[in-house]
VOTIKOL-835588 format. One record per atom (N, C-alpha, C): residue in three letters; x, y, z. Coordinates in steps of 0.1 Angstrom, whole numbers, plus 5000, padded with zeros to 4 digits. Each point is the difference from the previous one (the first is absolute). Layout:
BEGIN
ALAXYZ ...
This chain:
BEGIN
UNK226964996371 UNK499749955013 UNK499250115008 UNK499049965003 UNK498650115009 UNK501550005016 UNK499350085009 UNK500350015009 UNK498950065009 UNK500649935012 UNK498749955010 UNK500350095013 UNK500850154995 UNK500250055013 UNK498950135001 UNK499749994985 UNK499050104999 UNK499350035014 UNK498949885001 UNK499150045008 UNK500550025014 UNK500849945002 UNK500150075015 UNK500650124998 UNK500950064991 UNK499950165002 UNK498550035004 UNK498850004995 UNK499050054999 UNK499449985012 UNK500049885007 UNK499749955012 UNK501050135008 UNK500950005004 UNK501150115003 UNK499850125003 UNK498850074985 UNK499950144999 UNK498450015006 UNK499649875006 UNK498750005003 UNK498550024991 UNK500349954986 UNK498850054993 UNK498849844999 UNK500549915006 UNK499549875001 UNK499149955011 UNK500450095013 UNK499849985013 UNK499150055006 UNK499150094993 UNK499350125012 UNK500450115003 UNK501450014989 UNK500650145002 UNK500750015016 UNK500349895004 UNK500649975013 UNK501350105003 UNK501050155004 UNK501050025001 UNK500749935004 UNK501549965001 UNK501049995005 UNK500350025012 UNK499450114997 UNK500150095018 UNK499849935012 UNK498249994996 UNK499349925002 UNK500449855010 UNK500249934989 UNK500249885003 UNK501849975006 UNK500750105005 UNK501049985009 UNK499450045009 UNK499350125003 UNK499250015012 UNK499849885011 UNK498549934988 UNK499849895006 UNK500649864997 UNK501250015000 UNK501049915004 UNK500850005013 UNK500250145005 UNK500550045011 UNK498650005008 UNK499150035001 UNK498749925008 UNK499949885002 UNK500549924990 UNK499549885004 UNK501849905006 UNK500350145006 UNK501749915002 UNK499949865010 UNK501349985002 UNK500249885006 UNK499550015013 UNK499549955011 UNK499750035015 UNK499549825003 UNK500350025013 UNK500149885012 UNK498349964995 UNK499050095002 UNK498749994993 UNK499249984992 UNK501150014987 UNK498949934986 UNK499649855006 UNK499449974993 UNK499649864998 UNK500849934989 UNK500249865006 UNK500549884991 UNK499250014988 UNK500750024986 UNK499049954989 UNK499149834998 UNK498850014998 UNK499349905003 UNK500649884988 UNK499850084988 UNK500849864990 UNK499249904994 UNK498550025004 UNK499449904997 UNK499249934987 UNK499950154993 UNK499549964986 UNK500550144989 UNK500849944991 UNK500950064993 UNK499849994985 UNK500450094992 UNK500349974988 UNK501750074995 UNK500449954994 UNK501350004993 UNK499950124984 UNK500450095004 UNK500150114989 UNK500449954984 UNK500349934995 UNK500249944990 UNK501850014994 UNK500050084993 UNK501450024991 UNK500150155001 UNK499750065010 UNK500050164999 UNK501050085000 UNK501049925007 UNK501750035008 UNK500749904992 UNK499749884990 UNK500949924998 UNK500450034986 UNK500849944993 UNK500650034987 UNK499150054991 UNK499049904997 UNK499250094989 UNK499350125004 UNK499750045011 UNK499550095001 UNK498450014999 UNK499549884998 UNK498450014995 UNK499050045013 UNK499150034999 UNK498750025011 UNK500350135009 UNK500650104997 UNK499950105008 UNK498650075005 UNK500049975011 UNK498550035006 UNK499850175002 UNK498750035010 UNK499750094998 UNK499050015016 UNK499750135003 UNK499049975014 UNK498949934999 UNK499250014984 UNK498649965004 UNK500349794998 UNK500949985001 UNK500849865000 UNK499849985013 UNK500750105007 UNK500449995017 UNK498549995004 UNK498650114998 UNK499549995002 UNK498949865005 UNK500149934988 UNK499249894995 UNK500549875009 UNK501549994999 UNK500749945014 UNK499749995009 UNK499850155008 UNK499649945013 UNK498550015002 UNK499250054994 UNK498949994995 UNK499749825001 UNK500149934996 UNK500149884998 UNK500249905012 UNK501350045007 UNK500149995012 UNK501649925005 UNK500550024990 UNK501350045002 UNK501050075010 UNK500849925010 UNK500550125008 UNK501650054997 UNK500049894988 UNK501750004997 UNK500150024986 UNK501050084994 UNK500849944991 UNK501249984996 UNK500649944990 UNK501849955000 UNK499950084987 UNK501650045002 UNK500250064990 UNK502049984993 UNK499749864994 UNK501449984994 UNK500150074991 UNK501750035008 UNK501050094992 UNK501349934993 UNK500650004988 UNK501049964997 UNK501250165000 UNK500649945010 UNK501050165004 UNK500250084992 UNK500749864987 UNK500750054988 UNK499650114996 UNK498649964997 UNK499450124990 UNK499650135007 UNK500550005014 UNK500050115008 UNK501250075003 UNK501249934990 UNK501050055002 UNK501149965009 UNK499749895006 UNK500849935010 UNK501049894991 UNK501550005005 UNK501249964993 UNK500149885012 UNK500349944999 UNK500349875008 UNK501550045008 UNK500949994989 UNK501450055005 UNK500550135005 UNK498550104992 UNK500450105011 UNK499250035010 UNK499549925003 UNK499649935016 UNK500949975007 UNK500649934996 UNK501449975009 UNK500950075005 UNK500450074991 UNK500750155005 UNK499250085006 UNK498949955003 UNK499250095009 UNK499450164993 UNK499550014987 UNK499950114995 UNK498749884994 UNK498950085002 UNK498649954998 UNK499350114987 UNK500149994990 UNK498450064997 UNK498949964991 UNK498950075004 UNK499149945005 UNK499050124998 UNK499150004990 UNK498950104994 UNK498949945010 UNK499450065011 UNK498650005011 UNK499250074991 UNK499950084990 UNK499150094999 UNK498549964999 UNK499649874991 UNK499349984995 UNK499349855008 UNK501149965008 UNK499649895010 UNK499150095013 UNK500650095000 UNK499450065013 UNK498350084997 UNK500250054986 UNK498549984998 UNK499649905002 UNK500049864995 UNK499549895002 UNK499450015015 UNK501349965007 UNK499849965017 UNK498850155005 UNK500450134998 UNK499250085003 UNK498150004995 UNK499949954987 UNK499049965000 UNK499449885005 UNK500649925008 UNK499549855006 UNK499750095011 UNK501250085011 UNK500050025014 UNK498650124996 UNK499950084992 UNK498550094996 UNK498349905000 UNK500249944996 UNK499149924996 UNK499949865015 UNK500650055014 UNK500349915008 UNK500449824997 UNK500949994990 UNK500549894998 UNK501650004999 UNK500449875009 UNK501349955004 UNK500549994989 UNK501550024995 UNK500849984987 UNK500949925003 UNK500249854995 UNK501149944999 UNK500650004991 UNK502150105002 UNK500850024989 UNK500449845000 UNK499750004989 UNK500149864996 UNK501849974992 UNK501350025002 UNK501049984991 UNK500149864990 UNK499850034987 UNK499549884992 UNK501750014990 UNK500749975001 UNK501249964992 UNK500049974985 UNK500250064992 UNK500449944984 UNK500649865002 UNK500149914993 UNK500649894998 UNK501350015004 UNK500650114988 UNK501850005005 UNK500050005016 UNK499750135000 UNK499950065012 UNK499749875011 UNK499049935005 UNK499849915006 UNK501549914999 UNK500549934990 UNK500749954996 UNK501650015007 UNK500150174998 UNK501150035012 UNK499949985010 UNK498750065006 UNK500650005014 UNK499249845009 UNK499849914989 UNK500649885006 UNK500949874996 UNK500650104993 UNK502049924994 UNK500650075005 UNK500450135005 UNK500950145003 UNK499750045009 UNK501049945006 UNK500350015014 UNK499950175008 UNK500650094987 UNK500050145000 UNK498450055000 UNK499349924996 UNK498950094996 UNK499250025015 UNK500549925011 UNK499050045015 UNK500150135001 UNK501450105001 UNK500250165003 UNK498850054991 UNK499949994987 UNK499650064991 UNK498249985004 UNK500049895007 UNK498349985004 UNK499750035007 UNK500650025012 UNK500150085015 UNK499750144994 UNK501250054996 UNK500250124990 UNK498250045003 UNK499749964988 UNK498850024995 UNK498750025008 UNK499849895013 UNK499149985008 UNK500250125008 UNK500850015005 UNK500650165008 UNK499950084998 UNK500050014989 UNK499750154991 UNK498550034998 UNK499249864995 UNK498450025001 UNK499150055016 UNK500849875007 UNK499850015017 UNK499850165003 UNK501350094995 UNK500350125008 UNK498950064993 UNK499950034988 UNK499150074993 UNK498650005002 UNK499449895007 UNK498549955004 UNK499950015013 UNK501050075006 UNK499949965022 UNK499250154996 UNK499750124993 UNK498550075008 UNK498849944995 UNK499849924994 UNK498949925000 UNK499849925008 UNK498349995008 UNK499649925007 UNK500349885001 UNK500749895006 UNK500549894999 UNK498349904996 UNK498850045007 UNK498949994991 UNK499649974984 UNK500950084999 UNK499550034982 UNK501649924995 UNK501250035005 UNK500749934988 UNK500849925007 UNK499849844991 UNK500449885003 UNK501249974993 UNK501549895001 UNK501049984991 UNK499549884998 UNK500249954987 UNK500049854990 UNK501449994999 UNK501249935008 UNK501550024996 UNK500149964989 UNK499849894995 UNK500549934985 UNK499049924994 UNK499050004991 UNK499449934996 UNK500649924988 UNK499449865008 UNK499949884990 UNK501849925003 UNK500650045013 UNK501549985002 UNK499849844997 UNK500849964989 UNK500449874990 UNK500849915014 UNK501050044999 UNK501449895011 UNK499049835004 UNK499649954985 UNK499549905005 UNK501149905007 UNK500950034997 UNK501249865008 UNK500650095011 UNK500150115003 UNK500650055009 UNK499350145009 UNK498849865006 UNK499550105010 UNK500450045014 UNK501249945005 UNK500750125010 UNK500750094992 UNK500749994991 UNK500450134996 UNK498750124997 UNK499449954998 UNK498650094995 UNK499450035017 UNK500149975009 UNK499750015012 UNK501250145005 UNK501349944994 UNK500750105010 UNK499950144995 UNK500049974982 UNK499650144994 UNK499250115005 UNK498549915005 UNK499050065000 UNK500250095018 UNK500349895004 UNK500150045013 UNK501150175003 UNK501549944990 UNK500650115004 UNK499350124992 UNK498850024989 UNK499550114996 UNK498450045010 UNK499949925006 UNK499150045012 UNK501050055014 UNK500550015007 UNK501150055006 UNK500450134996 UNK500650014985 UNK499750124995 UNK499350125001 UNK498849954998 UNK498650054998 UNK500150085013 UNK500149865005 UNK499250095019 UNK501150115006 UNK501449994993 UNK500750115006 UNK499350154993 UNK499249954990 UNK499750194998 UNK497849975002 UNK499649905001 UNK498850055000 UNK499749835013 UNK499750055008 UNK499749865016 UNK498249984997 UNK499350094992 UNK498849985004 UNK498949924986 UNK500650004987 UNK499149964988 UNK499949845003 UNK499250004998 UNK499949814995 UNK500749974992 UNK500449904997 UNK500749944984 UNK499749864996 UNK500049954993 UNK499449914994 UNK501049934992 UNK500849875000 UNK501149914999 UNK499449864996 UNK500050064982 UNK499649904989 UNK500949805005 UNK499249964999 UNK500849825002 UNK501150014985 UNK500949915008 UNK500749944989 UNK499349914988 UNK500349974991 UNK499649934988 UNK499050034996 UNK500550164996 UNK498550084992 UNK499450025011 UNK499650015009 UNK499249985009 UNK498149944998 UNK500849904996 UNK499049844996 UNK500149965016 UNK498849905004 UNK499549925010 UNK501749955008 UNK500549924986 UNK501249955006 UNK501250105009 UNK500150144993 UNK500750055007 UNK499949995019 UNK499149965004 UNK499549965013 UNK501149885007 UNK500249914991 UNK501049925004 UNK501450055008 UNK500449945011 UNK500950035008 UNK500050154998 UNK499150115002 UNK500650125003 UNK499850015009 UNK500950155006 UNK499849975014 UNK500150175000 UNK499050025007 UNK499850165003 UNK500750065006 UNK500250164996 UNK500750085004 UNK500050035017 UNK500650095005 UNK499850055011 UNK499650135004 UNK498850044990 UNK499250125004 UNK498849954998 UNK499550105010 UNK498749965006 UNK498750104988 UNK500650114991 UNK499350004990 UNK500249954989 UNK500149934997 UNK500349954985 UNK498449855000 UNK500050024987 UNK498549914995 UNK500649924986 UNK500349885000 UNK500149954988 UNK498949924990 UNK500950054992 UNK499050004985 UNK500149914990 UNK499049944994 UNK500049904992 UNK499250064989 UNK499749944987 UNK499649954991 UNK499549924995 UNK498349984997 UNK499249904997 UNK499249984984 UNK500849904993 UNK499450024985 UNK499849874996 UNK499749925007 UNK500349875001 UNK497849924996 UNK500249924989 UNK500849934992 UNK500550114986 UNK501349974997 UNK499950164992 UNK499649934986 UNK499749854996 UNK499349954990 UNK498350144999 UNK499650025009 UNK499350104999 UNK500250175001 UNK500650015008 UNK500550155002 UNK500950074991 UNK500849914994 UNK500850054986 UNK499749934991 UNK498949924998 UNK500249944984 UNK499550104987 UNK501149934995 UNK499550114982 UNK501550085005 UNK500849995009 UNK501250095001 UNK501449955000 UNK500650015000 UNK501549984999 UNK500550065014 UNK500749895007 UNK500249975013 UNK501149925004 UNK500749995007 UNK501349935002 UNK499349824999 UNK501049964995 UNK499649784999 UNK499349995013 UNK500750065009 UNK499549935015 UNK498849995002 UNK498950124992 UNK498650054999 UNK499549864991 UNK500349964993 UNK499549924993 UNK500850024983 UNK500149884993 UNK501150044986 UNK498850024992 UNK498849975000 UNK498950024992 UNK499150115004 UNK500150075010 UNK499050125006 UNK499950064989 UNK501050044992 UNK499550134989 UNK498849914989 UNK499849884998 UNK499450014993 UNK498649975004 UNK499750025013 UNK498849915004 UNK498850154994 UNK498849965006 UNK499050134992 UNK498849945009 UNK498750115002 UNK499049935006 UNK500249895012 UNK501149985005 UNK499649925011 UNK499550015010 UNK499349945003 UNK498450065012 UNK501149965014 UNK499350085012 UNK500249975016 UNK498750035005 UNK499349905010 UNK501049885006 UNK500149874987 UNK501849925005 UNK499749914989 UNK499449884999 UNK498850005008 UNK499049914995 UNK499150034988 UNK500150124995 UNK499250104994 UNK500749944982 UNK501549944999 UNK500249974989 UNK499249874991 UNK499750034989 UNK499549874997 UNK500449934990 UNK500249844995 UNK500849934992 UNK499550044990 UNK501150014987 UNK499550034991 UNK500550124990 UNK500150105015 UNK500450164996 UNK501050014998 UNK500350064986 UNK501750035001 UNK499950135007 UNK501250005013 UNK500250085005 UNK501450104994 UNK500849924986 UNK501150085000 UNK500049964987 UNK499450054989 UNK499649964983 UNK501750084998 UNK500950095003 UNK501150014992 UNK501149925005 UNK499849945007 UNK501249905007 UNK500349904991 UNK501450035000 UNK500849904992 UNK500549865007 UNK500250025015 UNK500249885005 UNK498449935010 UNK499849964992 UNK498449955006 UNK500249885014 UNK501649965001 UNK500349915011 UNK500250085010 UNK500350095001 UNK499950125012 UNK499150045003 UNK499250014991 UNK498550105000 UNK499249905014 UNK500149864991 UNK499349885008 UNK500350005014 UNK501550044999 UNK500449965015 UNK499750125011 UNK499550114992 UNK500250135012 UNK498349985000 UNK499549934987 UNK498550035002 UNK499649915013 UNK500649875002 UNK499649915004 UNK500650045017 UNK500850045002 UNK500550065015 UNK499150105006 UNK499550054991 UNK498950115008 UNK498849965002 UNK499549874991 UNK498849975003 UNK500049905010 UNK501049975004 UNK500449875007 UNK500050035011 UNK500850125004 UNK500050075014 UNK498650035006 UNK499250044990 UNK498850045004 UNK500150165004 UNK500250114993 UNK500250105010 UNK499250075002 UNK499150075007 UNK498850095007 UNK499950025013 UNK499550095004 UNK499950085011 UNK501249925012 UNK499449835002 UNK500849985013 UNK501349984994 UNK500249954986 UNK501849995000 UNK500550145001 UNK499450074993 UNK500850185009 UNK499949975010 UNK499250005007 UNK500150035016 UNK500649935005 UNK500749854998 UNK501149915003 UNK500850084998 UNK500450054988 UNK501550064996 UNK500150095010 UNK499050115003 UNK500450135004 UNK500249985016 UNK499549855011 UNK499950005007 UNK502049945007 UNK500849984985 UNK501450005002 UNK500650105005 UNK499350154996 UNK500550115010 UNK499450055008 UNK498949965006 UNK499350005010 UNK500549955016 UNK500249904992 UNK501249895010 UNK501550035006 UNK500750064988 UNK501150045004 UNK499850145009 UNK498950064996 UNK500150155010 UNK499449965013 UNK499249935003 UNK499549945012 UNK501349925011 UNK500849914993 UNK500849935003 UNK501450115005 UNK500150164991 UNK501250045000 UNK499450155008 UNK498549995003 UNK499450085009 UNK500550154991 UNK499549994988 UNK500450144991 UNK499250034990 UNK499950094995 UNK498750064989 UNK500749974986 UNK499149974995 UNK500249984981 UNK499050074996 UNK500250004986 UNK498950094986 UNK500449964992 UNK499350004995 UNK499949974980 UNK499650114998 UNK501550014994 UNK499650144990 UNK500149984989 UNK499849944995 UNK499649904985 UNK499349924997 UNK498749984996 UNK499149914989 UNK499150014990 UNK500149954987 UNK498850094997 UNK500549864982 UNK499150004994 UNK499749984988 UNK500450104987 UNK500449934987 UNK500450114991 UNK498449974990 UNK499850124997 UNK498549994995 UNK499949914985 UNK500850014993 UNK500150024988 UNK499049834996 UNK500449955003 UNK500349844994 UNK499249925004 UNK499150075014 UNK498849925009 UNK498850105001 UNK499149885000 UNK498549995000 UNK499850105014 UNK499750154999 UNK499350105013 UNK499449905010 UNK499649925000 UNK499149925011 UNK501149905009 UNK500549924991 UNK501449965005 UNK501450065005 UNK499750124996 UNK501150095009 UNK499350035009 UNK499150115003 UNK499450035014 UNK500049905008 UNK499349874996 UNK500149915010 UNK501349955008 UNK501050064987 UNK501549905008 UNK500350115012 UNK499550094997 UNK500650195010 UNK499149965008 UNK498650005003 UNK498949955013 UNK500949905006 UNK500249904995 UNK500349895009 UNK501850035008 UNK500650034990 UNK501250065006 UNK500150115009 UNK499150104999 UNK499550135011 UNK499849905009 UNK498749945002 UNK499449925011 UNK500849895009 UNK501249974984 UNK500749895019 UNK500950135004 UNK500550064993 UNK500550105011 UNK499850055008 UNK498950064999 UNK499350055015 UNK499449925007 UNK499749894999 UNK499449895009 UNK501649945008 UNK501450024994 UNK501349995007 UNK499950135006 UNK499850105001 UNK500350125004 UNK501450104995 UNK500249944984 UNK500650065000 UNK499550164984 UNK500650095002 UNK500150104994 UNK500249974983 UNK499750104993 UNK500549954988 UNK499950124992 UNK500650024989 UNK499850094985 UNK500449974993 UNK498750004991 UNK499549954988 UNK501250044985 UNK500249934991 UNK500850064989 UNK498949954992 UNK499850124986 UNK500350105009 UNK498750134993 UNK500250115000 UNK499250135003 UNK499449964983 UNK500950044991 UNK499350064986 UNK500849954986 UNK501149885005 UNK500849904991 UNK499549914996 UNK501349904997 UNK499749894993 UNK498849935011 UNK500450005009 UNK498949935011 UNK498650115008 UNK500450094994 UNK498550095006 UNK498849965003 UNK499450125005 UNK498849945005 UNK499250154997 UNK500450064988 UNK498850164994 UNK500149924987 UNK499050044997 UNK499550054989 UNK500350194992 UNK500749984986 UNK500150124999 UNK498650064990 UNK499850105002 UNK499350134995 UNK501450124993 UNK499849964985 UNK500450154998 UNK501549944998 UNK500850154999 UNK501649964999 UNK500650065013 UNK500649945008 UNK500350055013 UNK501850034990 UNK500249964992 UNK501450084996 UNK499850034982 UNK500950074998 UNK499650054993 UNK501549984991 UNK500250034986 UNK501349984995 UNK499950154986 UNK500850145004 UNK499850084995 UNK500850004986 UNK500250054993 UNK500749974981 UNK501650065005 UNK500050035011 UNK501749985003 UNK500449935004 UNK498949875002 UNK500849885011 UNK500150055012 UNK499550035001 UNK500050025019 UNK498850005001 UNK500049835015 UNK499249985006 UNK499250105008 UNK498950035003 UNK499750125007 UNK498549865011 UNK499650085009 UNK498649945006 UNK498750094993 UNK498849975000 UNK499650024991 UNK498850085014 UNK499350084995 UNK498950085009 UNK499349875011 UNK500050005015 UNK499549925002 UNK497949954995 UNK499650164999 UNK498750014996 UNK499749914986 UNK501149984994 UNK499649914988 UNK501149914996 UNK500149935011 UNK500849895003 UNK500149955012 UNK499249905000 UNK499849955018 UNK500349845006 UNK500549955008 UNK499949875001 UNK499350005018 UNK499049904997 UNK499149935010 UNK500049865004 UNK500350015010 UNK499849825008 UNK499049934994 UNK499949904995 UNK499149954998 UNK499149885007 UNK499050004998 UNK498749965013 UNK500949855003 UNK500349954990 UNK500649855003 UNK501149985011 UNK500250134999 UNK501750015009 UNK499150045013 UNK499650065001 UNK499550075012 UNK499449905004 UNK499249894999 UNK499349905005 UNK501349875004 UNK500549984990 UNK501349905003 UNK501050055012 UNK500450145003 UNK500850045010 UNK499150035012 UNK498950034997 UNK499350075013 UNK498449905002 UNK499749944992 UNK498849924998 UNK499649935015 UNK500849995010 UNK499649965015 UNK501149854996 UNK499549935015 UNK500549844998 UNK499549884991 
């Protein structure tokens, strides 16, 4: 088994960064503390760090990454963490005994607030984990716990630079006031140790469109909720393996073009599918719907409506296509048109994601490297590089 902690030692000892000290960068952390003065973070065009903090460990970045970011024109980025692998115990959360390795997150966030970009800690739950703390009733101390402990540790950072994601992708599809009071009593929390961060309070039901249904907003006046847009996922996941709800034939589909007028009779769109009465039926729903530019912009105008109506801010901090399985022309286009109703609603968004399954570089080189002891190591950035590619930069920033 490689292990993936390698590189952030190395990140740590600063040989990845510009040789950045330690020193250094608590310095300008206590510069950029909290005050009545910072500015609100703007929020408005983001990308999502990939898997850097989460279980596998993959995509550990590097500055000339940060660089190229905001270069680009980027003023945000998210950065999901699954605790676990940061050492955080659920139960011993509860008892109120947290721990919790910052070392290597705080490089992250330090290189966003260096590079003048906003960091949203994104908390992304393992399955189990998710799992408890919405069957276990015990697990709210344990999540409070945890938020409290991050809260306190980020109040000398500019409320500017670091944003909270409380729970991404919160499921409670049948029991969205319980998922309301959860969230609520871990915002309450929050503000008893930090009054001034933003936070950001994922919708119920995954935070899909639906979660919108009967919620009803908190009672703080900073909080921005967040959705997720992957919709139709006959395109955004096909060739993947995805819960039934996504479709029971998504994994086998291949080549299927967007927009779907773009399909044409004839094509097998899913040559390994064994159930070809499914295939028919998911083929035949997407072409049927008609989906391009204005059916996104219908969908997306569902949370448009609700923040208008509930006089409150939303983001998508999720959309994006998995590369693998679709035609580059058909993906950019589905990201243009998805960018564009968004900001034609006025709402904010970040992209998923940086340098994954759904990326948007191209790599040069081995940005990691695998030494004859099994350990993962990052590989010289000089001869291993990843770059945005022109298509991305035209589909996110290309104008209206």
């Amino acid at each position: 088994m490689t292990s993936t902690r390698a590189p952030f030692a190395r990140l740590r000892n600063g040989l990845v960064f510009g040789f950045i000290p330690v020193a250094f960068l608590f310095i300008t952390a206590i510069f950029g503390a909290q005050g009545a003065d910072a500015p609100p973070p703007t929020l408005k065009h983001g990308v999502s760090l990939s898997n850097w903090f989460t279980d596998s460990g993959r995509q550990p970045l590097v500055a000339r990454d940060f660089d190229q970011i905001r270069a680009a024109g980027f003023d945000h980025v998210r950065i999901p963490i699954n605790p676990e692998s940061l050492g955080f115990s659920l139960y011993d959360g509860e008892s109120g005994r947290v721990l919790f390795d910052f070392a290597d997150l705080d490089v992250a966030v330090g290189m966003a607030r260096d590079h003048g970009l906003s960091a949203i800690i994104d908390v992304r739950p393992s399955e189990g984990l998710m799992t408890q703390i919405e069957q276990d009733p015990r697990a709210e101390a344990g999540l409070i716990a945890l938020w409290q402990h991050i809260a306190d540790h980020y109040k000398p950072y500019s409320t500017s630079t670091v944003v909270f994601e409380l729970l991404d992708e919160p499921r409670f599809k049948a029991a969205g006031a319980q998922y309301r009071m959860l969230i609520g009593n871990v915002v309450t929390a929050i503000r008893q140790v930090a009054s001034k961060n933003t936070l950001i309070v994922d919708l119920p039901k995954s935070a899909t469109l639906d979660g919108f249904d009967d919620f009803v907003q908190l009672p703080d006046d900073n909080t921005i909720y967040a959705f997720h847009f992957y919709e139709p996922y006959i395109v955004t996941h096909q060739g993947l393996k995805a819960p039934p709800a996504f479709g029971r034939a998504l994994r086998y589909f291949r080549g299927l073009p967007y927009p779907s007028r773009a399909v044409t009779a004839g094509t097998n769109y899913a040559p390994d599918a064994g159930d070809t009465d499914e295939v028919k039926k998911e083929l035949s729903d997407y072409t049927m719907a008609g989906w391009d530019a204005g059916h996104i912009a219908g969908r997306i105008k569902v949370a448009a409506d609700w923040a208008a109506a509930n006089h409150q801010r939303v983001i998508c901090t999720e959309f994006g296509v998995a590369r693998r399985f679709i035609d580059p022309a058909s993906r950019y286009q589905w990201i243009a048109d998805t960018r564009k109703a968004l900001e034609a609603a006025g709402i904010g968004w970040s992209y998923w994601d940086y340098a994954d399954a759904y990326g948007i570089t191209s790599l040069t080189g081995d940005t990691i490297t695998e030494a004859s002891d099994g350990v993962v190591r990052l590989a010289d950035p000089s001869t291993g590089t990843r770059d945005i590619e022109p298509e991305a930069m035209k589909a996110l920033f290309g104008g209206k």
